[in-house]
C-alpha positions as CSV (number, residue, x, y, z in Angstrom):
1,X,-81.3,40.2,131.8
2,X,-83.2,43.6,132.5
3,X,-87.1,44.3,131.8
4,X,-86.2,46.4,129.4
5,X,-84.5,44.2,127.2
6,X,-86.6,41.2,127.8
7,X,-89.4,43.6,126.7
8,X,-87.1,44.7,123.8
9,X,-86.6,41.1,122.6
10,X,-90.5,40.2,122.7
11,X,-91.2,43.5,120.9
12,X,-88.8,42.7,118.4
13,X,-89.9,39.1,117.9
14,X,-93.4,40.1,117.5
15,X,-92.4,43.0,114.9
16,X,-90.6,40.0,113.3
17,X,-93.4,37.4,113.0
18,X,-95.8,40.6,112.1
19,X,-93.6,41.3,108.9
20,X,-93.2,37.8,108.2
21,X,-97.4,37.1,108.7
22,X,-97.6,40.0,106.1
23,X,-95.2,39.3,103.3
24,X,-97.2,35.3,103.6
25,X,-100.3,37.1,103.3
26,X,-99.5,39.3,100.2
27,X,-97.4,36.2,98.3
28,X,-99.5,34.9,95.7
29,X,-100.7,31.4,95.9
30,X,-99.9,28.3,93.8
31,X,-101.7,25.3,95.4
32,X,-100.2,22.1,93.2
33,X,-102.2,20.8,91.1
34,X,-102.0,17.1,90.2
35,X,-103.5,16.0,86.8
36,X,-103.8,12.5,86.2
37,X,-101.2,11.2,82.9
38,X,-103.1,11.4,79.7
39,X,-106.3,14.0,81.6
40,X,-106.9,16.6,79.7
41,X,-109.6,19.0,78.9
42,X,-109.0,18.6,75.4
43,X,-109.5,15.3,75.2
44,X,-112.6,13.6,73.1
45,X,-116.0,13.9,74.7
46,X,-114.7,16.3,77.5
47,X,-116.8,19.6,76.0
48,X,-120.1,17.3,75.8
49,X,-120.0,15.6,79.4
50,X,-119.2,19.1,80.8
51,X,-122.3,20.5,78.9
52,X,-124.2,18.6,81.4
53,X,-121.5,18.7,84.4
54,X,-122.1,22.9,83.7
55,X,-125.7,22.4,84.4
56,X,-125.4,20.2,87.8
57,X,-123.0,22.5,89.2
58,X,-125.4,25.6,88.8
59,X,-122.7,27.7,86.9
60,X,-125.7,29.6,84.4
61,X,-127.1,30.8,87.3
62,X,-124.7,32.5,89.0
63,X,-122.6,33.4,86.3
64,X,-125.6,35.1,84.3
65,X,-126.6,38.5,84.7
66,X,-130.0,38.2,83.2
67,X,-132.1,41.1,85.0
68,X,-129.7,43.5,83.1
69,X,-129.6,41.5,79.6
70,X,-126.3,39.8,80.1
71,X,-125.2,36.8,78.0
72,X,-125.0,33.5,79.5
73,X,-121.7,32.4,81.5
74,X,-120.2,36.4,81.0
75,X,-120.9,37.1,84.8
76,X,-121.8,40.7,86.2
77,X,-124.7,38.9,88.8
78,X,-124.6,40.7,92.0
79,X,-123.8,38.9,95.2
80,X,-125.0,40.8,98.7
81,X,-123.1,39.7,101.5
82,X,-122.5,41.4,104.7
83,X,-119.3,42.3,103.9
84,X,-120.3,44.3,100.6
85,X,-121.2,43.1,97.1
86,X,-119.7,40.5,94.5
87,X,-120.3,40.3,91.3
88,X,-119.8,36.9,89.4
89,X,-117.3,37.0,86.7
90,X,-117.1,35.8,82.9
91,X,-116.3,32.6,82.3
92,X,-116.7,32.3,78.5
93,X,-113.4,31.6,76.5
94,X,-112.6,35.6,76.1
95,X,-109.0,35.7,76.1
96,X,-109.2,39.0,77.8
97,X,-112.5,39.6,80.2
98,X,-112.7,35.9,80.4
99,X,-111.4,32.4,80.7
100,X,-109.9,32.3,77.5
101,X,-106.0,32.1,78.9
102,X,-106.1,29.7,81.1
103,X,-104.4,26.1,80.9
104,X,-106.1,23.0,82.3
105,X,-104.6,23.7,86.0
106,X,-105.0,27.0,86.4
107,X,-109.1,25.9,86.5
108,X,-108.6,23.3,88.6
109,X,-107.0,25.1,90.7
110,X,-109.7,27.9,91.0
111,X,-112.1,25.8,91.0
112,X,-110.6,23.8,93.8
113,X,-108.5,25.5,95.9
114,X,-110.0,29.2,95.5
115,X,-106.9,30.6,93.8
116,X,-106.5,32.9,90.0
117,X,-104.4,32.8,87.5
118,X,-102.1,35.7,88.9
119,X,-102.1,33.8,92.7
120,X,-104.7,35.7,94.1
121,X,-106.9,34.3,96.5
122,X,-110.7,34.1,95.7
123,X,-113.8,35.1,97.5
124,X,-116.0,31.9,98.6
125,X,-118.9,33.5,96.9
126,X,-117.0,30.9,94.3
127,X,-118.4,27.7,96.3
128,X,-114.9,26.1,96.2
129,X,-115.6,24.8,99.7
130,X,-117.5,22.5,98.1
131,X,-116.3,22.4,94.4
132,X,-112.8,20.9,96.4
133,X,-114.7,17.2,96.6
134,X,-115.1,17.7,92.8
135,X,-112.9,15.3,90.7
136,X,-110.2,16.7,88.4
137,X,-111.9,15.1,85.8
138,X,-115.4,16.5,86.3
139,X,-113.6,19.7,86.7
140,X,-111.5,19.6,83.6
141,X,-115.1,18.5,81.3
142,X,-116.5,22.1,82.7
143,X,-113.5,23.9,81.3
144,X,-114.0,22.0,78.0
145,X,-117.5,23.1,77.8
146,X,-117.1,26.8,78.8
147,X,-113.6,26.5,76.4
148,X,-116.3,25.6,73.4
149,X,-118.9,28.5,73.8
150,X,-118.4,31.8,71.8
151,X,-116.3,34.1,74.0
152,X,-118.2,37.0,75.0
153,X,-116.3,41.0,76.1
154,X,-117.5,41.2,79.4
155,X,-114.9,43.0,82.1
156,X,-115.2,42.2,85.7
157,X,-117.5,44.6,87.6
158,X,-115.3,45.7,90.5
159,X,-116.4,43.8,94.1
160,X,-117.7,46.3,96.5
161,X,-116.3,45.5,99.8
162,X,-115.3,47.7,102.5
163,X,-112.0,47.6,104.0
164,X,-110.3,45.0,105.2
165,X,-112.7,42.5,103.5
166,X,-111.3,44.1,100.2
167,X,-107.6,42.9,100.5
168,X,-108.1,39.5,99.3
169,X,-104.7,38.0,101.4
170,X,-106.6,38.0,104.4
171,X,-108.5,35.1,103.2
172,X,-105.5,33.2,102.9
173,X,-106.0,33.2,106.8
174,X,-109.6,32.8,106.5
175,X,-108.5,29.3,104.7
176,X,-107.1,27.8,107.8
177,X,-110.1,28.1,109.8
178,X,-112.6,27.2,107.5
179,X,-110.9,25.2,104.0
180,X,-109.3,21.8,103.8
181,X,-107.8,22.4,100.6
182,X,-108.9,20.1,97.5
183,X,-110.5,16.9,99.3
184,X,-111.5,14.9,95.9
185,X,-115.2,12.7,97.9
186,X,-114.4,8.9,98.1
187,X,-117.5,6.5,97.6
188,X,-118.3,5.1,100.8
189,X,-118.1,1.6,100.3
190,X,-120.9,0.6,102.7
191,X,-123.5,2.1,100.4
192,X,-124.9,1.4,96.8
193,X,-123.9,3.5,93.7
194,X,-127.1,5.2,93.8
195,X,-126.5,6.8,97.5
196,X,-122.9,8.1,96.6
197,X,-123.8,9.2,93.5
198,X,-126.5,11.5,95.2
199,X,-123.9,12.5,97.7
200,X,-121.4,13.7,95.3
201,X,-124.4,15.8,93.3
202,X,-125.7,17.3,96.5
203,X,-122.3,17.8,98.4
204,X,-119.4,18.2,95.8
205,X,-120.5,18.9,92.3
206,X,-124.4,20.5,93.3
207,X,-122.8,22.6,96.4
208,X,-126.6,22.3,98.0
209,X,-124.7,23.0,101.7
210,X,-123.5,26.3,100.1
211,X,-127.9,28.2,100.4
212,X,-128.7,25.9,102.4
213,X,-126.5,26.4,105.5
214,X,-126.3,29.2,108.0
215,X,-123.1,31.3,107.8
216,X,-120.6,32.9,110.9
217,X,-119.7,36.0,111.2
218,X,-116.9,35.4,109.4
219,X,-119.0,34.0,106.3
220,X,-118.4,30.1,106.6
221,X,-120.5,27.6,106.9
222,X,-121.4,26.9,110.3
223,X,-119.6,23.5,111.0
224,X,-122.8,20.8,111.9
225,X,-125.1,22.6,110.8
226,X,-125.0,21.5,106.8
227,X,-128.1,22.0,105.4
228,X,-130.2,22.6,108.1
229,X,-131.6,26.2,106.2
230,X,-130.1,29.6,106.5
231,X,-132.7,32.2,107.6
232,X,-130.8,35.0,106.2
233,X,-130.8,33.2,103.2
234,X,-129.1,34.5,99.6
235,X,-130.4,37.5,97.9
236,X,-133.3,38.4,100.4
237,X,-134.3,34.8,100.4
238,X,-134.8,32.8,103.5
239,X,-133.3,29.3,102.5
240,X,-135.2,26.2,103.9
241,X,-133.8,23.4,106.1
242,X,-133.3,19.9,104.5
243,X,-132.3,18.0,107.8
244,X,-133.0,18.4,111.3
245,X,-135.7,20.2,113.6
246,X,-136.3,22.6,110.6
247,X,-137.1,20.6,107.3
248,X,-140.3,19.2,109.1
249,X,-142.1,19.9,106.1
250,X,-139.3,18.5,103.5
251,X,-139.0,15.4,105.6
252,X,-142.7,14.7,104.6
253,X,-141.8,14.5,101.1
254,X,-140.7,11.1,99.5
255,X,-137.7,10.1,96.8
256,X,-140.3,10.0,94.2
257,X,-141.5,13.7,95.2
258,X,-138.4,15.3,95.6
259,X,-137.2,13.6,92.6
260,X,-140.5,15.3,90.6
261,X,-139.8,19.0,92.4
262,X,-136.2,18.5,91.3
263,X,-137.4,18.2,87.4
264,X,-140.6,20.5,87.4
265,X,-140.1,23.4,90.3
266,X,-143.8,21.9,91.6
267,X,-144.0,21.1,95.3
268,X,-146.2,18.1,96.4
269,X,-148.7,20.6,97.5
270,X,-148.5,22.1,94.4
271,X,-147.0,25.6,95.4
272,X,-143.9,26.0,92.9
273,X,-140.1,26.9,93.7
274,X,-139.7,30.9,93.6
275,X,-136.4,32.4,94.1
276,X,-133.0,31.5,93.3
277,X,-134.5,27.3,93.7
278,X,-136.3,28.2,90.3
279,X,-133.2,29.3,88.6
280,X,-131.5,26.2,90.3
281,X,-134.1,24.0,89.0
282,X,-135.0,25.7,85.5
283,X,-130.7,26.1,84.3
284,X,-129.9,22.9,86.0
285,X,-131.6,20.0,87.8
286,X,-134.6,20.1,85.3
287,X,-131.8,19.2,82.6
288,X,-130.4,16.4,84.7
289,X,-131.0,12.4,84.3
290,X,-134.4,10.9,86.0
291,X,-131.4,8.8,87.8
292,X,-129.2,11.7,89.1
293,X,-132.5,13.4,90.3
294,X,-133.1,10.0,92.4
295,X,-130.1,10.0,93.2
296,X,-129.6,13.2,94.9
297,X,-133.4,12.7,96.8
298,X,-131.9,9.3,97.7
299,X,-129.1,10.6,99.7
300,X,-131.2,13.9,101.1
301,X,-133.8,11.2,102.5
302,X,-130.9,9.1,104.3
303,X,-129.7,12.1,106.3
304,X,-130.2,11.9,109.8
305,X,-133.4,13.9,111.3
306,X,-132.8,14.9,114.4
């Protein structure tokens, strides 16, 4: 066989895999979604447990564009990342702005796997990476909560991203590198209720990794270094470490402390949270249980220092 149609051959080949790379990355996505016989958002109690489940997984904050005079939960916050901005977007039961149309998996399946209701893939602004430990069940009491608030007319504010970050397929390949798909958190049986209770607030349902971890170029996490601060921070705020070299001041801090900060916004030194922690604190951790609140200190004080 002659150069020319060896090299022939390969070019074809690549052309091939090229077209077929493209038509996967412009396919919409359905990621199955397995609900349990009998689950249901719509089952008794769901809307009330999710009240609370809505304030531990910091959704008023970041879907709440209160600087301009939004409502609650209809989106419109601005997101800066290096890529462009984001805007968050309505999550009240509008059948046409909103959440209003969806059915029990399409939730689940945004909230877990990063994907719409039309296939399309979703920016991790959306802190699926860690909303993917969540349990369907957990998942499906949020929806019956937002499902139960007055809908509210708020169209998406259109993302400003610069090309090729605006073509959402590409994240499809983003995905492989950095996204394991839903991964529902097992308790580890080796440690008490209290301890994996804290780890699911702070890891799954909390998303605390999410500020609180430097990002790659590509806008991941950077993979061993979970919460150990981000300097760049969200919205012009430097985020502080929680383990490792850099949390030298948190590591001073007790359960009991952390606990109180987690409740009030008051530091043990008595400077207060400023930033997006006072929003985290003041829409959600103030309204959680004395025991979740030990809980989550619990598990942030058993990390590893070093």
């Amino acid at each position: 066989m002659s150069f020319v149609t060896v090299l022939r051959v390969v070019v074809a080949a690549a052309l091939l895999i090229g077209a077929a790379v493209l038509i996967w990355l412009m396919l919409p996505s359905h990621t199955t979604v397995r609900i349990p016989e009998g689950l249901s958002s719509a089952n008794a109690g769901m809307a009330e447990r999710g009240a609370y489940l809505v304030r531990a997984a910091g959704c008023v904050s970041c879907h709440w564009d209160r600087k301009n005079k939004g409502e609650p939960f209809a989106g419109g916050l601005q997101f800066k990342t290096d890529f462009g901005a984001l805007y968050s977007p309505n999550i009240t039961p509008d059948e046409e702005t909103g959440i209003g149309r969806w059915s029990d998996e399409d939730f689940v399946r945004a909230l877990t796997a990063g994907e719409g209701i039309h296939g399309e893939q979703l920016y991790p602004a959306l802190p699926y990476t860690s909303y993917s430990k969540m349990s369907i069940e957990d998942a499906l009491a949020i929806k019956a909560h937002l499902m139960s608030l007055a809908p509210v007319a708020a169209p998406q504010k259109a993302n400003e991203l610069s090309f090729p970050s605006s073509w959402r397929g590409l994240l499809k390949g983003w995905k492989l590198f950095f996204f394991d798909g839903p991964t529902p958190l097992a308790d580890d049986a080796t440690r008490d209720a209290t301890w994996n209770r804290g780890r699911y607030l702070v890891v799954a349902l909390g998303h605390c990794a999410e500020c609180h971890t430097a990002r790659n170029a590509a806008g991941a996490m950077v993979a061993g270094q979970e919460l150990r601060g981000n300097p760049k921070g969200i919205r012009g705020w430097k985020v502080p470490a929680l383990v490792g070299p850099g949390a030298k001041d948190f590591d001073s801090w007790s359960v009991d402390e952390i606990a109180a900060y987690l409740k009030s916004g008051v530091k043990p030194d008595f400077d207060s949270a400023q930033g997006p922690m006072a929003e985290v604190i003041e829409d959600g951790a103030k309204y959680l249980s004395d025991e979740d609140r030990r809980a989550i200190a619990t598990y942030l004080k058993s990390l590893k220092r070093d």
